[in-house]
N, C-alpha and C positions, 0 to 999 in steps of 0.2 A: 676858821673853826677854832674852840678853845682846846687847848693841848694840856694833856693830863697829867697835874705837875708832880709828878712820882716821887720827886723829891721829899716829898714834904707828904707823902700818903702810905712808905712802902710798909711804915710799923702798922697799918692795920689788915695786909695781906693776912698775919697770922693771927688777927680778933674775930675769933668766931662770931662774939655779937655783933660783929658789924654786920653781918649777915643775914638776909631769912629768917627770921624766928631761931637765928641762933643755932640751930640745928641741923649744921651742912654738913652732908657727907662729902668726901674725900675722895679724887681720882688722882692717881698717880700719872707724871710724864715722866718718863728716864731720857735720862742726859747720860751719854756714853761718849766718853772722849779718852784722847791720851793721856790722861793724867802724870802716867808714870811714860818715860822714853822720850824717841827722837825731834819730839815739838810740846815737852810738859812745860815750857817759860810761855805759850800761846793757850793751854787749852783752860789757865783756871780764868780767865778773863772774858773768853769763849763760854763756858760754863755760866760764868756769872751773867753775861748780858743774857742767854737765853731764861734762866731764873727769874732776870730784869721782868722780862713780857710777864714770866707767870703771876709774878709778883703786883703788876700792874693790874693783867686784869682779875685778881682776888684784889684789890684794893678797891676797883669800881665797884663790886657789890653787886655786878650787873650778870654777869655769868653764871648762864640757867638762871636768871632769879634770883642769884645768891644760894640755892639749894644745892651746891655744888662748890667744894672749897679745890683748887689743883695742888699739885704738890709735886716738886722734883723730886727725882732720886737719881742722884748720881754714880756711877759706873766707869769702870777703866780698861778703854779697850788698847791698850799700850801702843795705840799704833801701828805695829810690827808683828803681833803676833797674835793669829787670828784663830785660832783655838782656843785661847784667853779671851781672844774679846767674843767667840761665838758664847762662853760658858756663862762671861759676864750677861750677855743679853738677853741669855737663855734666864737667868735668876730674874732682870727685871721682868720677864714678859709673864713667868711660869710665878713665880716670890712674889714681886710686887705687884702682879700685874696692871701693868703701864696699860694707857690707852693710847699712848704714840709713845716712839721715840725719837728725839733730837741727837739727830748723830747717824754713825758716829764720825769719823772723824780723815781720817787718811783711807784710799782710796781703796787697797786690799782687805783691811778688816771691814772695810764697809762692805763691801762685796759676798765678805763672806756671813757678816751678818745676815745681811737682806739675805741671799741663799738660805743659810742652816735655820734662821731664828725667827727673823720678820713674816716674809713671805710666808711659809709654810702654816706661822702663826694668826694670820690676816692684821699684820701690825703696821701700820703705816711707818715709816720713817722718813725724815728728812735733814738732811745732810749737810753741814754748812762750808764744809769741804772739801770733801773727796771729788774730785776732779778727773781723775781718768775716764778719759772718753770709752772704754771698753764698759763704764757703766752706763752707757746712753745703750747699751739692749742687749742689759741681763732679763731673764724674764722675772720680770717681780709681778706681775698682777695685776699692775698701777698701784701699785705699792709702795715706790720706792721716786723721793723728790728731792730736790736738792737745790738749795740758794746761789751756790755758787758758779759760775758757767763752766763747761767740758774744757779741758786743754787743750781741743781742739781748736777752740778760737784761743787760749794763751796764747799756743805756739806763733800762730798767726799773728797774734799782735806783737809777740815781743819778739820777734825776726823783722815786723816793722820797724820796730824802735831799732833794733841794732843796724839793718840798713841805713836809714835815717841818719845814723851818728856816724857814720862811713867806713864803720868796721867790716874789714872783705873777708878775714877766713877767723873762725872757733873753733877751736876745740870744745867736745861737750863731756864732762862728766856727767853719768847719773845713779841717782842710790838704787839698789838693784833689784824692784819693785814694780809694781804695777804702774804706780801714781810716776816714778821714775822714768821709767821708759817711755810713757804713754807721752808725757810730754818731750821727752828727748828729740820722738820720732815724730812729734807735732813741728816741733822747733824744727829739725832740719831741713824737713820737707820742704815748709815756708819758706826757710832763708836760702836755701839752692833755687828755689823758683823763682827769687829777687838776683840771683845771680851771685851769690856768697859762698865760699866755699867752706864746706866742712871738712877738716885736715883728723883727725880722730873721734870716736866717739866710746866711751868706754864707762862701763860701770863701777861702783866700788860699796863694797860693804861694808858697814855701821858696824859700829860697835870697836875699831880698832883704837890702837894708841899713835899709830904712826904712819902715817900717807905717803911717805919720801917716795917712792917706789910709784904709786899713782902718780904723783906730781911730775916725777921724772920723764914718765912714759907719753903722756899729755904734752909734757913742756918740747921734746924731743920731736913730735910733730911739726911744731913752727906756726902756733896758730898767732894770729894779732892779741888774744881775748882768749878766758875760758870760762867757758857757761856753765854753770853748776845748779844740778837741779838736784837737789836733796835737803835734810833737814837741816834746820837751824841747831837746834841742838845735840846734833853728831854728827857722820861722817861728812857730811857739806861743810861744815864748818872746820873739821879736822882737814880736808884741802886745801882750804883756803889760806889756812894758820902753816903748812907745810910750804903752800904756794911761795907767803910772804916770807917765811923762816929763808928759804933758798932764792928767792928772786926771780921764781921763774916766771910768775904773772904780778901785778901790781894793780887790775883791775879784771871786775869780775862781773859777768853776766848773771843773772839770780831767775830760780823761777821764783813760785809763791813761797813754797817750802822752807826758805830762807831770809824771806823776809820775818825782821823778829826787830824786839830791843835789846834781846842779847848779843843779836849779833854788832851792833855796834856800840854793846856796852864793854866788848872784849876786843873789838882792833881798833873802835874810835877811829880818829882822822888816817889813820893806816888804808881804809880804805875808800876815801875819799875818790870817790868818780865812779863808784861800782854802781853800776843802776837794775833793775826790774820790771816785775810786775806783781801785781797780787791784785784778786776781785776788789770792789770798793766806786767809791764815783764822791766827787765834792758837792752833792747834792744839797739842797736844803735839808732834805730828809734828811742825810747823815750828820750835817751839822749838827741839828740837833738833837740827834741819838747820840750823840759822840757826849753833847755839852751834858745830856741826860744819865748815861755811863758815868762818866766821870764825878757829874754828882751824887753818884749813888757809890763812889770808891772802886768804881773801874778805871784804873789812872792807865793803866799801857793803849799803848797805840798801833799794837799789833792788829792783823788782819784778821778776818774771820768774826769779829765781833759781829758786824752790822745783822753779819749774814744768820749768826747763833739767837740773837734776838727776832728774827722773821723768823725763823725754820719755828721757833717756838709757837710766836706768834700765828702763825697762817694754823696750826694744827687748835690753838687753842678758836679762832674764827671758824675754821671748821666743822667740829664739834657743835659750838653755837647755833650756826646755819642750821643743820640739821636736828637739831633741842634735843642732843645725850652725849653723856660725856663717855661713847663707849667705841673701838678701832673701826667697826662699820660704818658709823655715822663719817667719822674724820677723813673715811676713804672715799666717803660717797661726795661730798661736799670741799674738799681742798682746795683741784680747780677749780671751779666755783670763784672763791674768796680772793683765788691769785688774781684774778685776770678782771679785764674789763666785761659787763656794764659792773656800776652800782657807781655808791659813792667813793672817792678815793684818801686812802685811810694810811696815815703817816704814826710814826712812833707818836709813843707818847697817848697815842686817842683809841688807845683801845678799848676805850670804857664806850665811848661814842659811839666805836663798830658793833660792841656785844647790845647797847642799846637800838643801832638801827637795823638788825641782825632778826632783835627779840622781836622787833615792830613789823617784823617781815620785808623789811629792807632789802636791798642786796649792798653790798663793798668791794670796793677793787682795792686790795690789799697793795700799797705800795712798800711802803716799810722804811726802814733804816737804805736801802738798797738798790729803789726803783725793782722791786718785785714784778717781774713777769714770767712765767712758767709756759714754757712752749713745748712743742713735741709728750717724749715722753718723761713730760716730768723735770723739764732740762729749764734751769735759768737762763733768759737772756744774758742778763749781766753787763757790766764791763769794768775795768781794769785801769787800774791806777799805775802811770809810769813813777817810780823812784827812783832818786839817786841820793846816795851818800857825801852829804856836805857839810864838813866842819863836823863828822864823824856822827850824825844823825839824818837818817832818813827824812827825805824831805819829798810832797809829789809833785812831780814835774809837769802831769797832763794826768787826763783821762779821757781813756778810748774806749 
């Protein structure tokens, strides 16, 4: 199949005459992310590839017809603080009103979105994300979908990988949250049921200057490892930096939250043999969503992109399927687009999809991601191991 060289098409997303008789109205999607807090070095890249899809398919000219131009609006749900980010939602749903949202982003403000803002509103969202398994059955409506798969299989796979490397007991810090715990208490689970011992587990709060006192308490347990599932850009990182300062650990088990390029653009080889996970797969598909990114000035290689370009993507197919670009249509038709029959629809071709869509087609949306949508709403997925070598992230497998 010909793949849609975005590259070379995205300046005519914003030519109205490429369009229709010229004459396309406007639907708003909101893009709600961290912009500002504890993963803002992840979310403008995040941002940008979901844009990517919009951008795409207004460049096909195919979508509705071309009688229909899309448009982001971007939003700051700080990650952290969900008052802020219900108010932010509250402006795109009620101000601009969106016909989906993409996003948002970390796992308690998403919760609370869908709660106060989404749901109540019939607004679809999807999440490229938020990962706490306590959102696999808040009651949203089927409202509420998400690209990236529950912590509940993290935990599970990355207690494989630590068994596997022969690591017997952890310490686990985590940042003291939703998205934190859910995986902490994924992780332990799994790795005492491989037969690994958990020697502490303890939370720590964002936003400080000085971790010595966590570090201490952790280190003072006797674990081999300590697992740190918090953000990249705060208190995760502020352990880690305490960790090395005093010598208590030297390598570091990561969830996704922590995988970044800041993080190894500040210890570099210092943390050489620290490994992970994060959503992701070395698919075709992603290759060339990654080479597609990149040519369009997404240079980082942080996580969540793939998944920010589908979450866009499947709402913008949806909408299609059903012929209106309005939150009914997108709710009625999503799964639909994710899943199998039809034909199966990789970046890049989304001009293709809204063509075999218009013709009454049906599509199995794969994506950037290997896109499959089970249960309620919940990504397959799977997870990309890394390790830190020669002071850059490198992926070791995918499970």
């Amino acid at each position: 199949m010909n793949r849609f060289l975005i590259s070379t098409a995205l300046a005519a997303a914003t030519a109205t005459g490429a369009l229709a008789d010229g004459h396309a109205t406007t639907a708003n999607i909101g893009v709600i992310l961290g912009f500002t807090g504890p993963i803002e070095s992840l979310t403008p890249d995040m941002g940008a590839s979901a844009e990517l899809a919009i951008a795409e398919a207004n460049a096909s000219g195919m979508f509705l017809d071309g009688s229909v131009t899309l448009a982001p609006v971007r939003a700051d749900s700080t990650c952290i603080d969900s008052a802020a980010a219900s108010a932010a939602a509250e402006r795109l749903v009620t101000g601009d009103n969106v016909i989906g949202i993409m996003g948002a982003d970390c796992s308690g403000v998403t919760g609370a979105v869908a709660s106060n803002v989404a749901v109540p509103n019939g607004v679809v969202m999807v999440s490229p994300s938020a990962t706490s398994p306590a959102l696999s059955t808040i009651e949203d409506n089927d409202l509420f979908f998400r690209t990236a798969p529950s912590d509940a299989r993290q935990g599970q796979v990355l207690a494989d990988i630590v068994t596997e490397r022969g690591v017997d007991s952890v310490a686990i810090t985590y940042t003291n949250n939703d998205y934190g715990l859910g995986l902490a208490d994924a992780f332990q689970a799994a790795f005492e049921a491989a037969g690994g011992s958990v020697e502490i587990v303890a939370a720590h709060e964002d936003g400080k200057g000085d971790y010595s006192a966590e570090v201490g308490a952790l280190a003072a347990a006797g674990a081999d490892a300590l697992a740190v599932f918090g953000y990249v850009d705060q208190g995760g990182r502020g352990i880690i930096q305490s960790s090395l300062d005093t010598g208590a650990f030297d390598t570091f088990i990561l969830g996704d939250g922590m995988i970044g390029d800041s993080l190894t653009e500040t210890f570099g080889g210092d943390i050489d043999g620290t490994f992970g996970t994060a959503p992701g797969s070395d698919s075709a598909g992603f290759a060339f969503f990654d080479a597609m990114a990149k040519a369009n000035g997404i240079e980082g290689d942080g996580p969540y992109r793939g998944e920010s370009y589908d979450a866009a993507a499947l709402m913008i197919l949806a909408a299609q399927a059903g012929g209106a670009a309005d939150r009914a249509t997108i709710a009625a038709n999503l799964m639909d687009v994710a899943n199998a029959p039809g034909v199966e629809v990789g970046p890049g071709q989304l001009g293709m999809a809204l063509s075999i869509l218009a013709n009454g087609g049906e599509v199995n949306y794969t994506g950037a991601t290997g896109v499959e949508l089970i249960g309620p709403g919940e990504a397959a997925g799977s997870y990309r191991e890394l390790e830190v070598m020669d002071g850059a992230f490198s992926t070791v497998s995918v499970r």
